[in-house]
KEMI-839182 format. One record per residue (C-alpha): x, y, z; residue in three letters. Coordinates in steps of 0.05 Angstrom, whole numbers, padded with zeros to 5 digits, always signed. Layout:
N
XYZALA;...
REM end
This chain:
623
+00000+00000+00000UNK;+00025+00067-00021UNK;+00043+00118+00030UNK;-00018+00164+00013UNK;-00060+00117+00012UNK;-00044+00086+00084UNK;-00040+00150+00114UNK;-00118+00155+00075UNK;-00138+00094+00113UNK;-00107+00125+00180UNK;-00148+00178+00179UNK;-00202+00148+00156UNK;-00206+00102+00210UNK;-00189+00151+00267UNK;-00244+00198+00249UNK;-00299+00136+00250UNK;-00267+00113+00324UNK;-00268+00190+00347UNK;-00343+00205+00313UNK;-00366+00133+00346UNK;-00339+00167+00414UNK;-00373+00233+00409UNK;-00441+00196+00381UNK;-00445+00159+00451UNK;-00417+00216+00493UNK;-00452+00207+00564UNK;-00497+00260+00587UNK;-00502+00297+00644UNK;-00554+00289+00694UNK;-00547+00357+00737UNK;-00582+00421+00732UNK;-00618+00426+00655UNK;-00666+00453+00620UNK;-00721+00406+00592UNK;-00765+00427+00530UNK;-00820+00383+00485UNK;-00836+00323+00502UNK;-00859+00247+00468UNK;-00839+00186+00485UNK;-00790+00172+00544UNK;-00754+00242+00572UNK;-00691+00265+00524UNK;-00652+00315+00540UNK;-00675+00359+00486UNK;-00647+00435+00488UNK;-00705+00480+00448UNK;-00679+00543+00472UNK;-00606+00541+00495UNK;-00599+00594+00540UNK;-00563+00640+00580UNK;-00591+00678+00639UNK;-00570+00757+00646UNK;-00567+00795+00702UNK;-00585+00867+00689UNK;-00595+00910+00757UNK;-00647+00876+00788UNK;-00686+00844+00740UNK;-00674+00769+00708UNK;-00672+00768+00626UNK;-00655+00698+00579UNK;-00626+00714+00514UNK;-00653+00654+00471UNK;-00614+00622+00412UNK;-00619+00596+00365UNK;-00689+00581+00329UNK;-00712+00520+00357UNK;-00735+00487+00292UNK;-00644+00484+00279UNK;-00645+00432+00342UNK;-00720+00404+00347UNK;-00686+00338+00332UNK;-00625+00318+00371UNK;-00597+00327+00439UNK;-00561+00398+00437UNK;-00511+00434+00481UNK;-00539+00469+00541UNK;-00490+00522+00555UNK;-00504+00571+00613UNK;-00563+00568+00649UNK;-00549+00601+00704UNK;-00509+00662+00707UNK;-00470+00699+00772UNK;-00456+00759+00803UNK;-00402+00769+00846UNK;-00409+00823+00906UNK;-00378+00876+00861UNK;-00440+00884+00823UNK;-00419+00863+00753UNK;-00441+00810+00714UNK;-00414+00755+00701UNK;-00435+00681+00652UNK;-00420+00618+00682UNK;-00416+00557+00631UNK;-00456+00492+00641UNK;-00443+00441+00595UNK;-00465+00368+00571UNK;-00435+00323+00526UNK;-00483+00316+00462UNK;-00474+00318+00382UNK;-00471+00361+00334UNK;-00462+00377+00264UNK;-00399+00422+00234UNK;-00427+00487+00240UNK;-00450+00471+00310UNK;-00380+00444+00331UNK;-00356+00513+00309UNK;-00402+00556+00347UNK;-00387+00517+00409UNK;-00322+00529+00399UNK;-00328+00605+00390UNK;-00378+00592+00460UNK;-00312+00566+00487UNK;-00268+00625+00471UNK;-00321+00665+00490UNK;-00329+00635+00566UNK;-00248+00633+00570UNK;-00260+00713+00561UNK;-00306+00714+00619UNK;-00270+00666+00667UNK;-00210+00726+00657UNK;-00255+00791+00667UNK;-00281+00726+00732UNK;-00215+00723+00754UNK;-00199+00812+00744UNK;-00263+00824+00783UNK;-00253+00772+00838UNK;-00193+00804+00853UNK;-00215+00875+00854UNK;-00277+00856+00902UNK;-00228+00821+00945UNK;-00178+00881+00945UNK;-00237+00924+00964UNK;-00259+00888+01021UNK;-00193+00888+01047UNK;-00203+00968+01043UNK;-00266+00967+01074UNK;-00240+00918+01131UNK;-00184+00969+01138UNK;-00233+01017+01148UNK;-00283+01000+01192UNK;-00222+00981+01235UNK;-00191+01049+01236UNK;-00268+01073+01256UNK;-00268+01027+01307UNK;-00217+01067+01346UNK;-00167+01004+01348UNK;-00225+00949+01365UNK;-00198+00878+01349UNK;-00228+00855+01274UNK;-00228+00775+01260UNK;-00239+00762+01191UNK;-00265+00694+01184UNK;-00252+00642+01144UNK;-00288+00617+01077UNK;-00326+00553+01074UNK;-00291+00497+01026UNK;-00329+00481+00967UNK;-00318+00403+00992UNK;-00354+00418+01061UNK;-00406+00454+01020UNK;-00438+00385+01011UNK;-00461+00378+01084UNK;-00513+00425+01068UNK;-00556+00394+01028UNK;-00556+00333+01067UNK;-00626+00331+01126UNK;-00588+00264+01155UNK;-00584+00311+01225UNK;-00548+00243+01254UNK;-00495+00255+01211UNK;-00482+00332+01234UNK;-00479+00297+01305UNK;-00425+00259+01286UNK;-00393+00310+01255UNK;-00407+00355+01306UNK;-00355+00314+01353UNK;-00302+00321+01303UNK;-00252+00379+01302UNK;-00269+00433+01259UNK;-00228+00444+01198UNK;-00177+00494+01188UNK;-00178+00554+01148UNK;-00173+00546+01076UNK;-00118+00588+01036UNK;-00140+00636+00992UNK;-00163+00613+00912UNK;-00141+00544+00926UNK;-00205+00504+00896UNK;-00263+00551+00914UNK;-00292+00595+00862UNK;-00352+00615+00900UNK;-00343+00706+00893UNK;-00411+00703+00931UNK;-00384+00664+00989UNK;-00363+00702+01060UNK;-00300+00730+01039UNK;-00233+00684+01064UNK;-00187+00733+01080UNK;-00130+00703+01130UNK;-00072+00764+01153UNK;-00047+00744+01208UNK;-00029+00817+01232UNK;-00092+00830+01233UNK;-00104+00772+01285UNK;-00100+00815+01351UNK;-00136+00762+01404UNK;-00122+00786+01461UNK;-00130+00721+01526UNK;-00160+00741+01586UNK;-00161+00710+01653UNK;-00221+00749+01668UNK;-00269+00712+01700UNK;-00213+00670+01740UNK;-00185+00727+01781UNK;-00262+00743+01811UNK;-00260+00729+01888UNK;-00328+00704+01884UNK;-00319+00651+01819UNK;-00333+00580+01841UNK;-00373+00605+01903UNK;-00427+00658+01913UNK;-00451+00723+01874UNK;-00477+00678+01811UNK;-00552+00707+01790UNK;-00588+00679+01747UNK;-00637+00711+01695UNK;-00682+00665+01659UNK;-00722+00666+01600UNK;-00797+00652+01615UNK;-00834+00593+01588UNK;-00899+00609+01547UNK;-00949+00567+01533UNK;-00978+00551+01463UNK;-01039+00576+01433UNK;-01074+00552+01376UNK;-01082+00627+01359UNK;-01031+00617+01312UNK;-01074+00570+01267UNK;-01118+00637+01251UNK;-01086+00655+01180UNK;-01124+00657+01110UNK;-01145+00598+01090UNK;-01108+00599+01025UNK;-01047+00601+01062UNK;-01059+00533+01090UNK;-01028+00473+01054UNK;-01079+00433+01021UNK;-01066+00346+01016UNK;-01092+00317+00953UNK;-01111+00245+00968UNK;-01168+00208+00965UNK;-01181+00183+01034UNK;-01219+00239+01073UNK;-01183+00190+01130UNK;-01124+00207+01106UNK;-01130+00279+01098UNK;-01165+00281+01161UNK;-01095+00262+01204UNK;-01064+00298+01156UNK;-01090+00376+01178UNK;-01091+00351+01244UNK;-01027+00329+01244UNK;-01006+00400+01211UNK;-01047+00434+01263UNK;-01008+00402+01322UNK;-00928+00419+01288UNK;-00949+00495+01278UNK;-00976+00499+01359UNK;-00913+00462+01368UNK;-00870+00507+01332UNK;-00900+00579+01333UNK;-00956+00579+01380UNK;-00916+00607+01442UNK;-00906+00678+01398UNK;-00847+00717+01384UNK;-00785+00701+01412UNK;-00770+00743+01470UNK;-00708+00792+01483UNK;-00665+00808+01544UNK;-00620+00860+01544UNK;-00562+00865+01584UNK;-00542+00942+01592UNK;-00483+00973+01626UNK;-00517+01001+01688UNK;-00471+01036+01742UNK;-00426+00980+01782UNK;-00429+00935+01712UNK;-00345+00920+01696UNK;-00360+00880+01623UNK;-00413+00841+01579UNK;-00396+00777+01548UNK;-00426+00731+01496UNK;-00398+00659+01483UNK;-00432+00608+01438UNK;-00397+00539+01463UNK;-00419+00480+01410UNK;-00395+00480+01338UNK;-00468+00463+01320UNK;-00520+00410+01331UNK;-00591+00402+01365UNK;-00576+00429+01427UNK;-00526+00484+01413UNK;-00505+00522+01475UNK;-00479+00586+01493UNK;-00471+00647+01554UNK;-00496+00716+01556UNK;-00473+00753+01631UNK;-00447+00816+01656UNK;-00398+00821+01715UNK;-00395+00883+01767UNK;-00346+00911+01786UNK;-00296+00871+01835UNK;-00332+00811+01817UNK;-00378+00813+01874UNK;-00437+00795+01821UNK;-00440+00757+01757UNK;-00513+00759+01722UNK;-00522+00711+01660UNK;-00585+00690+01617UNK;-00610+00612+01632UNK;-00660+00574+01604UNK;-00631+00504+01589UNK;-00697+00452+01597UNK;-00698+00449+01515UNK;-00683+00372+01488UNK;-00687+00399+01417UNK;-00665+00478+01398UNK;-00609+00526+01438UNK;-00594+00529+01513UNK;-00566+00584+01546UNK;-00525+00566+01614UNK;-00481+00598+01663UNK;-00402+00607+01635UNK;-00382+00574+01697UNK;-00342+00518+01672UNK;-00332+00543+01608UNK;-00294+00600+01619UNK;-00217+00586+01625UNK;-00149+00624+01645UNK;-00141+00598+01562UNK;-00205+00630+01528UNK;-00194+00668+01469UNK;-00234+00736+01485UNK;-00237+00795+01431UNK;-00261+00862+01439UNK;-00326+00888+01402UNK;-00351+00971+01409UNK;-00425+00994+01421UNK;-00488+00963+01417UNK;-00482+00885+01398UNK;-00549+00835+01387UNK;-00540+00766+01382UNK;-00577+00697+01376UNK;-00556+00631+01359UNK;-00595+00564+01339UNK;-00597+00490+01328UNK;-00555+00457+01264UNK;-00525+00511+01243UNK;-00488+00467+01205UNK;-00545+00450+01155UNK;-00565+00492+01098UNK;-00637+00474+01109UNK;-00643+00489+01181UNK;-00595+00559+01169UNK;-00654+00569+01117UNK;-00720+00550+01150UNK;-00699+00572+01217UNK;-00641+00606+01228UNK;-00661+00666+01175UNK;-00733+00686+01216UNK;-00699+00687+01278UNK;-00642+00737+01261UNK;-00703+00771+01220UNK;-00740+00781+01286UNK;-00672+00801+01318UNK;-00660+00853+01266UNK;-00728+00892+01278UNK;-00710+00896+01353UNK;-00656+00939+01354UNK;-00633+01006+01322UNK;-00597+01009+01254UNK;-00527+01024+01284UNK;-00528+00961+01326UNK;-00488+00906+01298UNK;-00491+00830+01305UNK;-00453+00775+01343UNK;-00468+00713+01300UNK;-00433+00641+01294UNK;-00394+00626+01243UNK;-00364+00552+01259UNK;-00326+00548+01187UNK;-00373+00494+01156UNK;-00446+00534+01170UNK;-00472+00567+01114UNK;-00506+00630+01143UNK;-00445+00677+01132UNK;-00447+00650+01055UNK;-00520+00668+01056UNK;-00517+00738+01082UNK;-00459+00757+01043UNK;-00492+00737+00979UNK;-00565+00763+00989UNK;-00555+00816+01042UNK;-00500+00857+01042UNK;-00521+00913+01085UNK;-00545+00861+01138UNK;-00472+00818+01132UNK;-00433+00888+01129UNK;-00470+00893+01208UNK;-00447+00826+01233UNK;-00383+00808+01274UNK;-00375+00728+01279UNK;-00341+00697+01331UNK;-00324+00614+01329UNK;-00334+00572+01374UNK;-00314+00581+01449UNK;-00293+00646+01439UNK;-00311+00710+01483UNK;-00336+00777+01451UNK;-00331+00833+01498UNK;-00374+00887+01499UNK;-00346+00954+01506UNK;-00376+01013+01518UNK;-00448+00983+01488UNK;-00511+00944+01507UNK;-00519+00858+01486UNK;-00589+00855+01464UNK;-00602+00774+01460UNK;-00660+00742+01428UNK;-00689+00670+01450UNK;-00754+00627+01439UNK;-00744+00567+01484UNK;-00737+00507+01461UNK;-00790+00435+01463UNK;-00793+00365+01458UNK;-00788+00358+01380UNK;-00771+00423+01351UNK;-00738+00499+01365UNK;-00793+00549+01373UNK;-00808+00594+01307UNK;-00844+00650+01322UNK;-00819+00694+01269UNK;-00842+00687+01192UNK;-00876+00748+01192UNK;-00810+00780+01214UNK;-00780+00733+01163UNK;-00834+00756+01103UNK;-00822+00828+01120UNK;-00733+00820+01107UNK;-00751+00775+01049UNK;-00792+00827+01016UNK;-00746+00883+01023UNK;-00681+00850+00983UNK;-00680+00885+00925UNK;-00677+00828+00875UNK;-00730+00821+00834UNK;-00750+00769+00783UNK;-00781+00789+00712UNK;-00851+00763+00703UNK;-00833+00754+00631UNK;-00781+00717+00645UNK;-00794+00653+00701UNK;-00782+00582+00708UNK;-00818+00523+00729UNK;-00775+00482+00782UNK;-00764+00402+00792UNK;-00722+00393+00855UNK;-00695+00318+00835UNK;-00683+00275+00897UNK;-00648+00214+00864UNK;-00574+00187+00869UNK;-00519+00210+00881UNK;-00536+00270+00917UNK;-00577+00233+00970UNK;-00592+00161+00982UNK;-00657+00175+01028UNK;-00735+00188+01006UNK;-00707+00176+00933UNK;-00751+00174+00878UNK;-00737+00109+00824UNK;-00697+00132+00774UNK;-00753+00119+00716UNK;-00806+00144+00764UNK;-00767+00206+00768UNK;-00759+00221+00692UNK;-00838+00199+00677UNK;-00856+00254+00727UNK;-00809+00304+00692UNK;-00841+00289+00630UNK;-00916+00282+00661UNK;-00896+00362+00678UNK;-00861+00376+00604UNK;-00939+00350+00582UNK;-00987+00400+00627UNK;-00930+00451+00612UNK;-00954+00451+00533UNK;-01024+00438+00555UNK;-01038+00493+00587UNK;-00991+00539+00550UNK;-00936+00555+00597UNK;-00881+00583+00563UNK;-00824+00580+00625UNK;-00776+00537+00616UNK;-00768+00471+00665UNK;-00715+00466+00708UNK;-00681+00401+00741UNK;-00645+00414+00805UNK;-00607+00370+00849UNK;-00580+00429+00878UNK;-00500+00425+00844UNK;-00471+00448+00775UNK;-00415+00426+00726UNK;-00354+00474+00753UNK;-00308+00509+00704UNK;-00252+00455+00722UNK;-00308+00402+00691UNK;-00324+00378+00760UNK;-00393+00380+00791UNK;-00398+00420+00852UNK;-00454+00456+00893UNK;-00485+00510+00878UNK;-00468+00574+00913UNK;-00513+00612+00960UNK;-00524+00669+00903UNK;-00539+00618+00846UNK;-00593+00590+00886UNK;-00623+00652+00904UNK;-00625+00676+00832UNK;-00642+00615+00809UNK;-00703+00600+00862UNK;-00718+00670+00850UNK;-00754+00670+00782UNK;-00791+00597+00799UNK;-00861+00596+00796UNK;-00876+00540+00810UNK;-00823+00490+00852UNK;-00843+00411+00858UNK;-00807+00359+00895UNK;-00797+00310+00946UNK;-00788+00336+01020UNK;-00717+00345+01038UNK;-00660+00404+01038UNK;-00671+00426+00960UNK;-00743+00444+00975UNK;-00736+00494+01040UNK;-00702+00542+00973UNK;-00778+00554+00965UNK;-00757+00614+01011UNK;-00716+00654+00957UNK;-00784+00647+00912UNK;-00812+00723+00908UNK;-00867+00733+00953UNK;-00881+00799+00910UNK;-00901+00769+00852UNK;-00967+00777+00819UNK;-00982+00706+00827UNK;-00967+00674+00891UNK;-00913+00617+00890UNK;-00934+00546+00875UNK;-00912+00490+00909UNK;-00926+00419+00906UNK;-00888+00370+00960UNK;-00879+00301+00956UNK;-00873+00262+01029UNK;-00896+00212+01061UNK;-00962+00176+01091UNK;-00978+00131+01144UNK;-00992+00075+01112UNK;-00923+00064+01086UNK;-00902-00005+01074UNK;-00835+00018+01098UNK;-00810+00032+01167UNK;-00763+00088+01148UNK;-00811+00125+01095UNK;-00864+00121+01165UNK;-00816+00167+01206UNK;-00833+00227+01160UNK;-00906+00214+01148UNK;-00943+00280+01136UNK;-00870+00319+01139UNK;-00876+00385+01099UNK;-00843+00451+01086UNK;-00911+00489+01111UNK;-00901+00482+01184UNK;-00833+00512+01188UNK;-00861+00568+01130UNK;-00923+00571+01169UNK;-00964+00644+01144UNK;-00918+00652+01088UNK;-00963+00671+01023UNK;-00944+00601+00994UNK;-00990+00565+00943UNK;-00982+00496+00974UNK;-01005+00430+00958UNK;-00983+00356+00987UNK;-00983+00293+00948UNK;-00965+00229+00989UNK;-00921+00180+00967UNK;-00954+00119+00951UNK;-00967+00058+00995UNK;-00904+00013+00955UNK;-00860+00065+00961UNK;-00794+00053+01000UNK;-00740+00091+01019UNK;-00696+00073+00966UNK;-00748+00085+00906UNK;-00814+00122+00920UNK;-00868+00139+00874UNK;-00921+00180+00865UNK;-00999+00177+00839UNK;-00984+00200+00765UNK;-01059+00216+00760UNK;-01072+00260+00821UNK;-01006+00292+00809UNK;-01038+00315+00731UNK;-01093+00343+00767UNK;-01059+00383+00819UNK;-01023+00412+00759UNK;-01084+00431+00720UNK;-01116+00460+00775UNK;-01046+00497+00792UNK;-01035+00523+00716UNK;-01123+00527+00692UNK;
REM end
């Protein structure tokens, strides 16, 4: 064989191995968009999009004509799109493996120069933000008239995962273990949104104090203490508009019988004792300091010490109320306080709280948020806050990415460690704990911050939302795998039918990274994200307490549909969350809500739903 012609055959054969390779690329299963419909669920791309941020309204800039790609799985490139604190915009890719034809391959490729652009300007503006909030740090420490500033570390994107797990026996396990050490700066975390991980050591001025030690009276007499009151619960609370109330679509009037009962009980449970209440410790004549500790790293009994001492240590006053088996405790700092505890300095009014799991994203969410809400209407605008930030939570992420103003207010202390109130008043809000859960209390404290963010979504311009609970992101209250893509496409269906133009989204709450690795979303991506839904349907778990970031301002009121599960569960593990819904934590919120059970052969590993009543919740949702 001639030269030429063996080099002919080469090639030849080369191109048919790599063509063969790209035909059965895999797809990815993570966050997509799903249009049409017939036949078993493809990933079909109608409209590949990218979402724009423009001020404060959401825009998608469609292309191309969806009669080029009506026929083959396409390239979804950018769904979502980020902002870093800085205020500009910025694209981030998403990608899945698919085919193509030449012209395609070329446009993706001018796609691919064109993100490599943006991940530069990513990179210039990531570094500008984080240069100016070195400034401001600077700043506010020069204001503070040489007060000690901690800047805190930034949660790993690896540790990230912990909150969207609800296995709260886990976070006790975890809760045991030491927590992890500060992570360096750009090493493997792209999050711009995320609390900012600053680490100079000279700016480390922790200052120990023997302080409580050297009082004659420590160990023996001159201990007061001041307690929180106990309330009891009235069903008061269950007086909101009917419409408001979550509504269970099954046929058994049994069924949904226990089922509003059951709801009735959790909310008298949960916020029938009332707002949470407030003491404030104030420094009256003979008062030497104010201190605040929070002891635990997190978990369901978190614990921490609020007390003033006067002067010569005659007299040490501290906040109790330590009778909860489920939500936070507040106890005397005898035996907690050390000739070795880390103490730092904070100037002028301070409020503070802290709560149960403040490791988990969806107790930081459902819980946490309300009560720092409540906390925030309390005091005056120049008071700031003494929150926990244990390096794993999520709450300083949170803040920082919806909240600004509220995060700029907030110094966080770890751990076991002191803040010292000089020259200011500790405001501290509480709602004692029960048997089962913390005590709410707040949602219309909650509704109120929620409504004032200044991020609004684009009628025009919404999504419907499918919160996917399958493998690997969670291995409890799954759906089956073909259960799960016959209800994506049962939704695809009533979509068309009745017209809706938004486009469906599957979440499982990560993302394909820039490096081409998946990873969880970031605080801000969610809130944008949940932000222009609709409509958000699910199973119960972490994914679906992101109902929260929905706008409450819209037009239409959000519409939510929860899968969970019954009583009459065939399986023993499904039966510990029978009736278990978002509503009771969200209680009052101006929610459309609706409840389909899981049915009786569902287990823990595969659950189903009825396919029927689920198409009629829909049409009545979208008629």
């Amino acid at each position: 064989m001639a030269p030429v012609d063996r080099l002919f055959a080469v090639t030849l054969v080369a191109v048919i191995i790599a063509g063969s390779l790209i035909h059965f690329a895999p797809i990815r299963h993570d966050v997509g968009v799903y249009e049409g419909g017939g036949g078993n669920v493809r990933r079909r791309l109608m409209t590949v999009s990218k979402r724009v941020f423009q001020g404060d309204s959401i825009q998608f800039v469609n292309s191309p004509d969806p009669k080029t790609v009506e026929s083959r799985d396409k390239v979804l490139y950018g769904i979502l799109a980020d902002q870093d604190s800085s205020g500009k915009d910025l694209l981030l890719g998403h990608t899945m493996g698919g085919t193509g034809s030449g012209k395609e391959i070329e446009e993706n490729e001018t796609k691919q120069g064109q993100l490599l652009q943006v991940q530069q300007t990513r990179a210039e503006l990531v570094e500008k933000n984080q240069l100016r909030q070195a400034e401001l740090r600077l700043q506010r420490m020069k204001e503070a008239e040489g007060a000690q500033q901690i800047v805190q570390p930034m949660v790993s994107s690896e540790l990230a995962q912990v909150w969207e797990s609800d296995d709260d026996n886990a976070h006790e396990v975890a809760s045991r273990q030491q927590p992890p050490g500060i992570v360096p700066l750009g090493e493997g975390n792209e999050q711009t949104d995320t609390h900012p991980n600053t680490y100079d050591e000279g700016l480390l001025q922790i200052q120990q104090e023997n302080y409580l030690i050297s009082h004659p009276q420590y160990g023996m007499d001159g201990f007061v203490a001041i307690p929180f009151g106990r309330k009891e619960p009235s069903r008061d609370v269950l007086d909101i508009h009917d419409t408001y109330k979550p509504r269970l679509h099954d046929p058994s009037e049994e069924t949904q019988l226990a089922f509003s009962q059951w709801v009735e009980t959790m909310v008298v449970e949960m916020h029938g004792t009332g707002e949470p209440q407030v003491q404030t410790l104030n420094p009256d004549q003979g008062v030497k300091d104010i201190y605040f500790a929070i002891w635990t790293d997190y978990g369901r009994t978190p614990t921490a010490s609020a007390w003033r001492v006067f002067n010569g240590g005659e007299k040490t006053e501290f906040l109790i109320e330590n009778t909860a088996k489920n939500g936070s405790r507040y106890v005397s700092p005898r035996g907690h306080v050390h000739s070795g505890t880390v103490t730092k300095e904070v100037y002028g009014c301070h409020a503070a709280f802290h709560g149960w799991h403040s490791q988990s994203y969806g107790h930081t969410v459902d819980y946490h948020l309300a009560q720092i809400s409540y906390l925030k209407a309390q005091v005056d605008e120049e008071c700031r806050f003494l929150l926990l930030d244990n390096r794993i939570g999520p709450l300083p992420s949170i803040l920082h990415a919806v909240d600004p103003a509220l995060y700029a207010r907030v110094t966080w202390i770890h751990p076991r460690e002191v803040a010292k109130i000089v020259d200011g008043s500790l405001v501290v809000s509480h709602n004692p704990g029960s048997e089962y859960y913390p005590k709410f209390g707040a949602n219309a404290y909650l509704q109120a911050w929620l409504t004032s963010l200044p991020y609004k979504s684009d009628p025009d311009q919404t999504i419907i939302l499918y919160c996917s609970r399958v493998p690997p992101q969670t291995n409890t209250r799954v759906m089956d795998v073909e259960h799960n893509e016959a209800i994506k496409q049962l939704i695809q269906q009533k979509m068309i039918d009745h017209g809706r133009n938004e486009q469906l989204v599957d979440y499982d709450g990560t993302r394909l990274g820039e490096d081409g690795q998946m990873r969880s979303l970031t605080p801000m991506e969610r809130f944008y994200l949940f932000r222009s839904a609709t409509t958000l349907i699910g199973s119960h778990g972490t994914g679906m307490t992101n109902m929260l970031w929905m706008d409450l301002t819209a037009e239409r009121r959000p519409q939510v549909v929860e899968f969970t599960a019954g009583p009459n569960s065939s399986d023993d593990e499904l039966r510990r969350f029978a009736f278990e819904n978002y509503s009771r934590n969200y209680w009052g919120l101006p929610f459309d809500y609706h409840v389909l059970l899981f049915t009786p052969e569902s287990r823990d590993a595969g659950a189903f739903v009825d396919l029927n009543l689920l198409s009629g919740v829909l049409d009545e949702l979208w008629s």
